[in-house]
N, C-alpha and C positions, 0 to 999 in steps of 0.2 A: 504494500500500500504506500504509494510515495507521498509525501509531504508536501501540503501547500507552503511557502513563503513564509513567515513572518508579516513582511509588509503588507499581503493580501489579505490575512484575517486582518489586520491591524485598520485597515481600509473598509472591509467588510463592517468590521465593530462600529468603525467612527461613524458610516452610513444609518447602520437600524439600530444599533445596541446602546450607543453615549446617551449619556444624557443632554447635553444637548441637542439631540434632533427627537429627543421622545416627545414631543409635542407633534413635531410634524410627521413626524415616524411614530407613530405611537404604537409597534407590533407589537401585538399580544402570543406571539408565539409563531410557529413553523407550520405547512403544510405541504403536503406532496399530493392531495386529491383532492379537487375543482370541485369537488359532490360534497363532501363536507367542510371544506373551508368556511373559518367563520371569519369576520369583519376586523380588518385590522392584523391580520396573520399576511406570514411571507409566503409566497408561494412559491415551491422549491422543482422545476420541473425537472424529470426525470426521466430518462428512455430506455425502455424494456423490449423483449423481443415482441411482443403483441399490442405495444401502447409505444406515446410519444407525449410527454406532458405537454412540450410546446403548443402540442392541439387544443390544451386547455387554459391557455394563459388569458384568454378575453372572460371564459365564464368565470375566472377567478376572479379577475381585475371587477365584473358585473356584480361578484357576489361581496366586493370590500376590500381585497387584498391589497395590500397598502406599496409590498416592494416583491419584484420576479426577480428569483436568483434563474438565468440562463444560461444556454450555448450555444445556441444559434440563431444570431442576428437578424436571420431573415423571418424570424418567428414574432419578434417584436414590433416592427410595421411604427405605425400612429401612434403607437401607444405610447410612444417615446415622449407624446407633446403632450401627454397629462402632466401637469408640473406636481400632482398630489403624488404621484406613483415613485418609485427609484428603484435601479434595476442594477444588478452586476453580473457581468458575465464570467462563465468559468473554463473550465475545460474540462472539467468532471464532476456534474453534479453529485453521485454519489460519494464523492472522496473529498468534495466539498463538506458537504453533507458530516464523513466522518473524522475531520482534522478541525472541525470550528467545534464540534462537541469535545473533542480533546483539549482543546484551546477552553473552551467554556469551562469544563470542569474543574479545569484547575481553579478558576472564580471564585471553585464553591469555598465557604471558611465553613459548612456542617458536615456533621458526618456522615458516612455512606456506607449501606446494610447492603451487600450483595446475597441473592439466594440465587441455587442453583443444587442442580440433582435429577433423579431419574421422573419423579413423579412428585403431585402435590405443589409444585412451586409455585404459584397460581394463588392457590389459598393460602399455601402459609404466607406471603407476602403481602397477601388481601389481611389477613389477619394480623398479623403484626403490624401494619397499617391503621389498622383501627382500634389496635392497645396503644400503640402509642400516641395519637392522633387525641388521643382522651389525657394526655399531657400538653403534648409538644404537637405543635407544628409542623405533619412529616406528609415529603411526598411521595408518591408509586409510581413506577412506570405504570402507563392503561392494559390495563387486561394484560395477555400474554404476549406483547409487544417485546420479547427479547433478544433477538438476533443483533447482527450488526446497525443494520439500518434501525430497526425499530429502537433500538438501546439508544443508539446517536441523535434520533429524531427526540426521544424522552427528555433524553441528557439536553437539548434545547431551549423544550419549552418548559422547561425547570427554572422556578428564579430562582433569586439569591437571598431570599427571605424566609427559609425553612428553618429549623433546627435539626431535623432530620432527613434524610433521603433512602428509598430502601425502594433496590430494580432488582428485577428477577433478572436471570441471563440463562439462552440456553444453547447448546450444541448440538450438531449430530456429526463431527469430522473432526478430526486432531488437527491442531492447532488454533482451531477460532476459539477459544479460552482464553488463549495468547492473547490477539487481540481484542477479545472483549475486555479484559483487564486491563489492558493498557488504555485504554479509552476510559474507562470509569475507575479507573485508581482507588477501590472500596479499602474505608475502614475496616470493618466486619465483615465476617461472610459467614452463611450459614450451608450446609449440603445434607439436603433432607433425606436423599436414600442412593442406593446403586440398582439398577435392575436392569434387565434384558430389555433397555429401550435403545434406538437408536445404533443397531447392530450392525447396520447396513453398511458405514463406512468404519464403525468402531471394531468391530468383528464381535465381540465379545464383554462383558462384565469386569473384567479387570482391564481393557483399555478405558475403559468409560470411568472407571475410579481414577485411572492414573489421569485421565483430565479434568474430571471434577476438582482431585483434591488442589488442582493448581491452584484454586482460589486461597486455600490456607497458605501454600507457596509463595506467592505475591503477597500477603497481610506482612504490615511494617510490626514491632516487636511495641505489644500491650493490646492490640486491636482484640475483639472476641471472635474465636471460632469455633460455630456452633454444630454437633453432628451428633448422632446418635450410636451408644453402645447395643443399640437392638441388635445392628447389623455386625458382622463379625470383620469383614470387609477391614475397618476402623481401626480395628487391633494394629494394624502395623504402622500408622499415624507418628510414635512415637518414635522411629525411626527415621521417617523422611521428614518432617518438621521439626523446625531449627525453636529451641527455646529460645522461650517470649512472651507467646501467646497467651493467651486466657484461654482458652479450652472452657467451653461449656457443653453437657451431653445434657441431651431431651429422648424422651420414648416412653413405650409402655412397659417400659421395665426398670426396678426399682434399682439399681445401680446407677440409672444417669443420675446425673443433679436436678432434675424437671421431668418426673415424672406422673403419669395419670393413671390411675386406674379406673378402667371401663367398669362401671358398675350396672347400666342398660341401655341397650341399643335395640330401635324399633323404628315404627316409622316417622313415628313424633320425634325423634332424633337421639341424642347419645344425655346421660346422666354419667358424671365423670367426679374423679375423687382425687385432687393436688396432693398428692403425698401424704394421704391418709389424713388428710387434716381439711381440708377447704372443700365444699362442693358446689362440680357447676355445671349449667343446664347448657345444650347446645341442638339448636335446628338440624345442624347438617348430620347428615346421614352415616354412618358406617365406621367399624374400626378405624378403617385406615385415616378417618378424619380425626380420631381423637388424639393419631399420630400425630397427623396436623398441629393442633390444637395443642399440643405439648412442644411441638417448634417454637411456636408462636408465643406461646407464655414466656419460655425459654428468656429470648431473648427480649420482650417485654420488662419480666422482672431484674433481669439486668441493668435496664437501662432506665429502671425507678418508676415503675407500673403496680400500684398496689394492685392484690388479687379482688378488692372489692369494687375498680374499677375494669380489670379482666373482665369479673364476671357481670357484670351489667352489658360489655362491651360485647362481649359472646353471646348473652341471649338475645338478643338483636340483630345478631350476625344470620345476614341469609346465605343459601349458597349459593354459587353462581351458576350463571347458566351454561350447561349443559356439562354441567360436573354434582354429579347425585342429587339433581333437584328434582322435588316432588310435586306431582300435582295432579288437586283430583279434580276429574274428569266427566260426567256421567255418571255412568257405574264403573268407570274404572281409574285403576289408581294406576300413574306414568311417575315412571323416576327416567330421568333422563340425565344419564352419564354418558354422552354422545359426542362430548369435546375431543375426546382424545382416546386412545386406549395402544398397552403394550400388554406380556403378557402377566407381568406381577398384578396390573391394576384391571385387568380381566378376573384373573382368580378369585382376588380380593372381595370383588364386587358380586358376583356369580354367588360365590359364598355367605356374604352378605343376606340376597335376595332368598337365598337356599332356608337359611336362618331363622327368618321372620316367620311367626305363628298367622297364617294369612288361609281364611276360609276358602279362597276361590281359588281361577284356573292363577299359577306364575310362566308368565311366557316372556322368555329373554330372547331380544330381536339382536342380534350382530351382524358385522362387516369384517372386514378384514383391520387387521394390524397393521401396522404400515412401517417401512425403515426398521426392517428386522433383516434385507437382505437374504446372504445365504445362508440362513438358517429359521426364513420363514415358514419353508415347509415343515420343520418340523416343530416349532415351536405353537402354530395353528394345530397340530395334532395333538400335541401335548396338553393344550388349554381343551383339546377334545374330550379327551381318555379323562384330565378333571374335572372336569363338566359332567361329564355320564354321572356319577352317582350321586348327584347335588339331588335337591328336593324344589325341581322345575318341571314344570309339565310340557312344556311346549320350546323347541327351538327353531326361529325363523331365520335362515341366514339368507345373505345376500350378499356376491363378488366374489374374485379369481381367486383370493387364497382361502377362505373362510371354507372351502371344501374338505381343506385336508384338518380342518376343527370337526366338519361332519362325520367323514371317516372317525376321527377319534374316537366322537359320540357311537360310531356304530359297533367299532371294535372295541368295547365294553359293554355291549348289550343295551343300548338306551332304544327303547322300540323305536323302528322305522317311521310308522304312521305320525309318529308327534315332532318329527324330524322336517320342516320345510325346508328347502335350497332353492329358492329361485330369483327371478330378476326383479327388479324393486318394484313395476308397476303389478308383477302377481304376489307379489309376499304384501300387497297393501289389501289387496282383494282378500286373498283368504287369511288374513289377521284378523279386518273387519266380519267376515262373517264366519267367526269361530269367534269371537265378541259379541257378535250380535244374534248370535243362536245359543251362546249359554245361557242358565238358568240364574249364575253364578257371577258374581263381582269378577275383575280379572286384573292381574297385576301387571304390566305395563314396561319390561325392562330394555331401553337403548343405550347399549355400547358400539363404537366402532371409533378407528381413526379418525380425523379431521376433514379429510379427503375427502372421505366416501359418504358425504352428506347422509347420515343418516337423520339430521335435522329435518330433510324435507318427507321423510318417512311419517315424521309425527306428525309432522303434519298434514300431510294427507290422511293417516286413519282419520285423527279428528273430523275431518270434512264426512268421511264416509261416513261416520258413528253418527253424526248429526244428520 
């Protein structure tokens, strides 16, 4: 990634950034899409294989955009003679893009919570955001915006008036840890777990640790890093990390330092116990959430979060969409964990569903996993063969590797007949009328990859059902 200039950011800043031009520059942040740009944002165009932002530089400018960062002259026209507008041209928007977020951060004088890990990181950053946020002043990146771009774009429209700062970051190929770290230069860091995600270019569970753990690698000496003794993974920590650190452990096991015991889980959500001492209620769903939920305290109570404002913070706490939220329906009840899926938070969940004391039919709808590479065939079999003996009545799959989960399911006996594989517009068909010819409530289960929009599945039975 080569280096802008000095004198170019320095140029760029004096333009949007100084204070003296925030009157007549008044941005309120960055943008790279004309669809949601709001009033007063820069608009950053960018050229992809199937787009050209240049194409949107007038709906931007129509919808309020105050200054176009560009690269091609010929894209600008008239617009040049708006005196409200100012524009700088580059020679790579995206590297643009990621050497003024380099340059910005260093700006910051608060501290910065990096998380990162196989699964979870989403909530626990959502959550940790909202314990601390019940102190201090802290900001998130949006949703799962963690790659290069989306981390760079965050790291922008981030002022300089927080006390805290706390981005998720995530991978699927050695070396982009590297430069996500150097970009965001985190105080803290936290790594929620290792699992079989992201195989495709990793190969395996101990390349994926060996780049997770880089985040405790880069941490300067006194920063907190947070990880859990659940996973065994961990154990050799104390050989490749140079003393310094704070070491703080979270999980559902009484040796970390921030521990919870699950005392009930259902569909009203989890009843949890802080080290045998404090109890607290939480909406979101499933073990693996009150994993969550002991990140999140974790590093909360560290940073000076009474557990009486945890727990106000957590009953309040919904979960996001399309990570085990619920929602009833008709006569039926949808949990819809359709954001994401590898194979630990397949299990996880499956198991979950199996769990629950539920009178009616439980039908779990899948797709495939995604970024498993060559070891998806058999990893789709494996979550098969553990599936077979859960306590679910019905599996609807849909897409190219989700077959060899069928196969699983067949080669342990799970009967045929209850066994759907087809393409999304007949598993919509016969879902709905095997919901609308039982007798019986029915429970509602979507997992699958990102990709494979299983989001537009729910939607469609709803349409049916009604």
């Amino acid at each position: 990634m080569s280096e802008l200039s000095y004198p170019e950011i320095r140029e760029y800043l004096s333009t949007f950034l100084s204070d003296a031009n925030r009157e007549r520059f008044p941005a309120a942040g960055f943008s790279i899409d004309s669809r949601t740009i709001q009033p007063g944002e820069i608009f950053i165009t960018l050229k992809g294989a199937s787009f050209d932002g240049h194409d949107f530089i007038e709906e931007a400018v129509l919808k309020g955009a105050r200054g176009v960062v560009y690269q091609d002259n010929s894209a600008i026209g008239d617009l040049r003679k708006n005196d409200r507008l100012s524009f700088f041209k580059v020679n790579d928007s995206y590297n643009f893009i990621y050497q003024l977020a380099r340059y910005k951060r260093i700006k910051f004088k608060f501290p910065i919570i990096a998380v990162t890990g196989s699964n979870g990181k989403t909530t626990v950053k959502e959550l940790t955001a909202a314990f601390l946020n019940s102190k201090f002043s802290t900001y998130r990146n949006y949703l799962n915006q963690n790659n290069l771009l989306g981390l760079s774009l965050n790291i922008l429209n981030c002022n300089f008036d927080y006390d805290y700062a706390i981005f998720e970051i995530g991978i699927s190929k050695k070396g982009e840890m590297d430069i996500l770290l150097d970009i965001l230069k985190p105080d803290h860091g936290l790594i929620t777990n290792i699992s079989s995600a992201h195989l495709e270019f990793l190969r395996n569970e101990e390349n994926v640790f060996n780049e997770k753990v880089k985040l405790f690698e880069f941490l300067k000496k006194g920063g907190f890093a947070f990880y859990s003794k659940d996973q065994d993974c961990f154990k050799s920590l104390d050989n490749r990390i140079e003393a310094g650190l704070r070491f703080k452990t979270f999980g559902l096991k009484e040796d970390n330092d921030c521990w919870l015991r699950v005392d009930k889980v259902n569909i009203d959500g989890l009843k949890l116990n802080y080290r045998d001492s404090f109890s607290l209620n939480s909406n979101l769903l499933g073990y693996k959430n009150g994993f969550n939920i002991s990140a999140a305290i974790s590093v909360a109570t560290e940073l000076g979060i009474d557990l009486d404002s945890i727990a106000g913070v957590l009953s309040e706490f919904k979960p996001l969409n399309g990570r085990m939220n619920y929602e009833k329906f008709s006569n039926i009840d949808i949990i819809d964990d359709s954001y994401n899926s590898n194979p630990q938070a397949l299990a996880v969940a499956l198991e979950f569903i199996s769990s629950l004391d539920y009178s009616g039919l439980k039908i779990a709808v899948l797709s495939d996993m995604s970024e498993l590479g060559r070891v998806s065939d058999k990893k789709h079999l494996e979550a098969g063969i553990f599936a077979a003996n859960l306590d679910i009545d019905y599996y609807f799959c849909c897409g190219s590797n989700i077959k060899h989960f069928v196969q699983g399911l067949k080669s342990r006996g799970f009967p045929e007949e209850r066994i759907l594989f087809l393409d999304q517009q007949s598993l919509v068909k016969n879902l709905a009328t095997i919901i609308k010819n039982s007798k019986e409530s029915s429970m509602l289960f979507f997992k699958a990859s990102h990709g494979m929009h299983i989001d537009d599945i729910i939607k469609k039975v709803k349409e049916r059902i009604i």
